[in-house]
C-alpha positions in Angstrom: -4.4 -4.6 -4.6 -5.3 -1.2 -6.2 -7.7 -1.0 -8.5 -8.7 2.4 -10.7 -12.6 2.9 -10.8 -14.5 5.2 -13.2 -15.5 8.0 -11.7 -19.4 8.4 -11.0 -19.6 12.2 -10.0 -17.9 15.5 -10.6 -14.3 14.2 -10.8 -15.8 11.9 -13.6 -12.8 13.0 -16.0 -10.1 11.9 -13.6 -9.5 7.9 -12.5 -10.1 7.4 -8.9 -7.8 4.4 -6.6 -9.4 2.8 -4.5 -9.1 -0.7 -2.2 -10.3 -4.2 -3.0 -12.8 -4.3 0.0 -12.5 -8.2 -0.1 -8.5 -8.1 0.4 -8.5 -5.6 3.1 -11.3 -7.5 4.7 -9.0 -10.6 4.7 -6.4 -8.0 7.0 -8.3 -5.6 8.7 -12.4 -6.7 8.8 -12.9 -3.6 11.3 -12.9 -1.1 8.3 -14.9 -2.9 5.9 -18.8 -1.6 5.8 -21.3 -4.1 4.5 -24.4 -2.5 2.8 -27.1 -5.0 2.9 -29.5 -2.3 1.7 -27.7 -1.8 -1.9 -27.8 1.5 -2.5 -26.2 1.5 -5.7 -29.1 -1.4 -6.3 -26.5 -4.1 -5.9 -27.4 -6.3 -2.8 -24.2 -7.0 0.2 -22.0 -4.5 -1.7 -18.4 -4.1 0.6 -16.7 -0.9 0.9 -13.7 0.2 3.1 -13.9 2.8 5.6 -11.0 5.0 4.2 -11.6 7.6 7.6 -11.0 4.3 9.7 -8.1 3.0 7.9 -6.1 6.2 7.7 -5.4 5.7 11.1 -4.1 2.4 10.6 -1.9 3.4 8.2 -0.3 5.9 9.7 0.6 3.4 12.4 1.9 1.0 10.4 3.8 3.5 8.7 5.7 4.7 11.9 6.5 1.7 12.5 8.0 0.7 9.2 9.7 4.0 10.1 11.3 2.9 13.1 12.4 -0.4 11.7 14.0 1.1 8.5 16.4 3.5 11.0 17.5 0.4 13.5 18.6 -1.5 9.8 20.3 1.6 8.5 22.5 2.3 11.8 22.9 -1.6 11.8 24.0 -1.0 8.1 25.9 1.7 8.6 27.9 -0.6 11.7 28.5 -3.7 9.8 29.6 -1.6 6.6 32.2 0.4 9.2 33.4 -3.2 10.6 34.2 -4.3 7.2 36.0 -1.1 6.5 33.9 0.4 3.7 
């Protein structure tokens, strides 16, 4: 799930994207930080490791890559056996 966060900072006039640290936690733990200090004053605030995940993604994205050309040439045979 994306979610848009107010900017706190110098981009404060542009909306931010960002993760829901408890869904991606559900997926991928490994990338989720937990602060137990607060240091926005909040106490066991979650945030994702964006540098961590990256890495992930680009994976995953590959291989949605690869799958996406074996259905197209499989496409592209079943659409030739049916003469289209």
């Amino acid at each position: 799930n994306d979610m848009y966060l107010k900017s706190r900072g110098k981009d404060e006039d542009r909306p931010q994207m960002g993760l829901v640290a408890q869904d991606v936690a559900k997926v991928v733990p490994e990338v989720v930080l937990h602060d137990k200090l607060g240091v926005t004053g909040m106490k066991d605030v979650l945030s994702v490791d964006y540098e961590r995940l990256t890495a992930l993604l680009i994976e995953a994205v590959k291989e949605l890559n690869t799958k996406v050309d074996v259905l197209q040439k499989e496409n592209k045979e079943i659409k030739a056996k049916l003469g289209k």
